[in-house]
SERO-4910 file (N, C-alpha, C, O; in steps of 0.05 Angstrom, whole numbers):
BEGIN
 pado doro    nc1    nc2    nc3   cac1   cac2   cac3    cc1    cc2    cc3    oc1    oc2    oc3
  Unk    A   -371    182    -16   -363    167    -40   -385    170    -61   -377    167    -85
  Unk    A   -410    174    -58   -426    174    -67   -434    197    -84   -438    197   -108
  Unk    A   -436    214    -70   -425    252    -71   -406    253   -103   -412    266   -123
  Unk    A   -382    233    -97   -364    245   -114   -370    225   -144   -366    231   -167
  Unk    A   -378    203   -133   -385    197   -163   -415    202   -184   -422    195   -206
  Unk    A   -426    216   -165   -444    235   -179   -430    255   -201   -428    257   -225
  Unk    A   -422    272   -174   -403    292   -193   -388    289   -213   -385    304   -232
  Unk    A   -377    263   -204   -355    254   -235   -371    258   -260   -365    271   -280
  Unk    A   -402    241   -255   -417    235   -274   -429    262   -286   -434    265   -310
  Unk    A   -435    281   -267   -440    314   -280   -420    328   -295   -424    343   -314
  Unk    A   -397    321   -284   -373    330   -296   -366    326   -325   -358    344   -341
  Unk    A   -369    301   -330   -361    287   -350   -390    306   -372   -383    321   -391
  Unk    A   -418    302   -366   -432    307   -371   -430    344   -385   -441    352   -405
  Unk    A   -414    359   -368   -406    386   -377   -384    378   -390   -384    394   -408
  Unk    A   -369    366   -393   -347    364   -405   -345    360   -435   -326    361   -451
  Unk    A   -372    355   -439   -377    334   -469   -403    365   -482   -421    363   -499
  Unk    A   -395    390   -467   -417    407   -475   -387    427   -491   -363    426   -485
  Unk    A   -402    447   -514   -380    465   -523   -366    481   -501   -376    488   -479
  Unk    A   -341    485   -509   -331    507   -491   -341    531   -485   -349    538   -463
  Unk    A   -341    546   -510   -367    580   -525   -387    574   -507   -387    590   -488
  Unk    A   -403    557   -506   -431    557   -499   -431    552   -470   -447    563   -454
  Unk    A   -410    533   -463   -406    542   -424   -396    568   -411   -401    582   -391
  Unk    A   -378    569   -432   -367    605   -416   -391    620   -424   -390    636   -405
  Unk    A   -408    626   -435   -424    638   -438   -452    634   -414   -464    653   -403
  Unk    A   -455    614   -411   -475    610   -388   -459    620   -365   -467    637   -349
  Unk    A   -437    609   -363   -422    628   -336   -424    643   -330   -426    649   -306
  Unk    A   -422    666   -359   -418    689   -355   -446    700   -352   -447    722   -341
  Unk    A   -471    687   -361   -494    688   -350   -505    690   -316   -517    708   -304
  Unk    A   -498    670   -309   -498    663   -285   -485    688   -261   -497    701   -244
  Unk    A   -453    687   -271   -438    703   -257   -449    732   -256   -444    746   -236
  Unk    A   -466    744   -277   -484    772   -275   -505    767   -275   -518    775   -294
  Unk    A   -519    753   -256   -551    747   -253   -557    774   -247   -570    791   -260
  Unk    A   -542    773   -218   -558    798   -198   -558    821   -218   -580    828   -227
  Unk    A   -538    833   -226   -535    857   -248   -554    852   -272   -564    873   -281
  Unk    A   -559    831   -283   -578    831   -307   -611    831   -296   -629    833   -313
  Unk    A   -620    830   -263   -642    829   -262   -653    858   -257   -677    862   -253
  Unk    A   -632    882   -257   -644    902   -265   -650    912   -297   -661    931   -307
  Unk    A   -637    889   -307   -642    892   -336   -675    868   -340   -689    857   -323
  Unk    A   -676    867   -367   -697    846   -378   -680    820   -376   -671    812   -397
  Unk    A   -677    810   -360   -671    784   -351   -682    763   -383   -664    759   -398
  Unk    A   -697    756   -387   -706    745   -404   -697    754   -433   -685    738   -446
  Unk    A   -703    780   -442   -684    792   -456   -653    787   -469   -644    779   -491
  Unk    A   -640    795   -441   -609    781   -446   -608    744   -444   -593    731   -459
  Unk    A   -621    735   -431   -615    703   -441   -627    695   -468   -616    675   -477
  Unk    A   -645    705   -481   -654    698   -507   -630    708   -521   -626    695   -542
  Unk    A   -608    732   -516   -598    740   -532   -570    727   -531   -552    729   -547
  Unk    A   -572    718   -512   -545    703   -510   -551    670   -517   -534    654   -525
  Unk    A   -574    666   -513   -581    634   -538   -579    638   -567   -574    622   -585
  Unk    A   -583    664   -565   -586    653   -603   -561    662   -603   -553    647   -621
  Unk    A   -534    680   -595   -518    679   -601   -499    655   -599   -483    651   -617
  Unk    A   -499    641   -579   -494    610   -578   -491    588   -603   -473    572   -608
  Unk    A   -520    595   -616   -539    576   -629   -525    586   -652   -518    567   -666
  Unk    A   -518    611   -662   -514    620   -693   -477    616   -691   -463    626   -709
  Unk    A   -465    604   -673   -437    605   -666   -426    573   -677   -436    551   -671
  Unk    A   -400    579   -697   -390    554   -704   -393    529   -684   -398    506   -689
  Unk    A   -388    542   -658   -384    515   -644   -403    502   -644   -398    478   -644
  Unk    A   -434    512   -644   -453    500   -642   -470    491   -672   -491    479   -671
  Unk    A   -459    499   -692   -457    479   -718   -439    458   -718   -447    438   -731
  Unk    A   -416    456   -707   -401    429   -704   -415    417   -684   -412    394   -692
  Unk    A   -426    416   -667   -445    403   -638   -466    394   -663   -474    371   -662
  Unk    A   -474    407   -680   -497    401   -696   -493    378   -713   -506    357   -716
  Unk    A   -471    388   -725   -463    371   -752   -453    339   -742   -452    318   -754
  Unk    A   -447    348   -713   -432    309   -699   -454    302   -690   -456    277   -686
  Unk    A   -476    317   -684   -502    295   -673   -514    285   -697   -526    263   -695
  Unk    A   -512    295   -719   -524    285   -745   -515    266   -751   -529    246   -756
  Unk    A   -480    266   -754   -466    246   -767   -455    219   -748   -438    202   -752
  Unk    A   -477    228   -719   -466    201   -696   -436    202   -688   -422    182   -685
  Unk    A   -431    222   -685   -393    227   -676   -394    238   -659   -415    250   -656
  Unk    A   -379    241   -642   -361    263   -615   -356    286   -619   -332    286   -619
  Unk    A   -363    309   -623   -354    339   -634   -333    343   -620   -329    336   -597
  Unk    A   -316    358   -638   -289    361   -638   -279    363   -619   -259    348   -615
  Unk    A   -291    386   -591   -283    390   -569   -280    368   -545   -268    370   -524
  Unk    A   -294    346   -555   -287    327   -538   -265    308   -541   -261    294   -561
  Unk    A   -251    307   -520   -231    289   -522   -236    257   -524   -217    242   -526
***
């Protein structure tokens, strides 16, 4: 029981993050092994700032400024 209401609480916690910016870490994640013959560091800087320069994450911006819920959250 304990287990699961953690998780709820992580859950909720991803839930309240952009959509863009989670599929993107996924898709991070999901090609670790394949990106560590690449510059590992490299591609995650490049996939932050693409994140960062992405509407969704000017609306994440603009609702922490103005004290609101950004859009994606229900």
């Amino acid at each position: 029981e304990q287990l699961a209401d953690i998780s709820k609480i992580y859950i909720n916690y991803l839930l309240k993050n952009g959509p863009y910016a989670l599929q993107q870490i996924k898709n991070l994640f999901n090609n670790y092994e394949q990106l560590l013959s690449q510059n590992i560091l490299e591609k995650t800087a490049e996939k932050i700032a693409k994140v960062r320069c992405s509407s969704e994450a000017q609306e994440g911006m603009k609702a922490f400024l103005e004290k609101r819920t950004a859009n994606w959250v229900s």
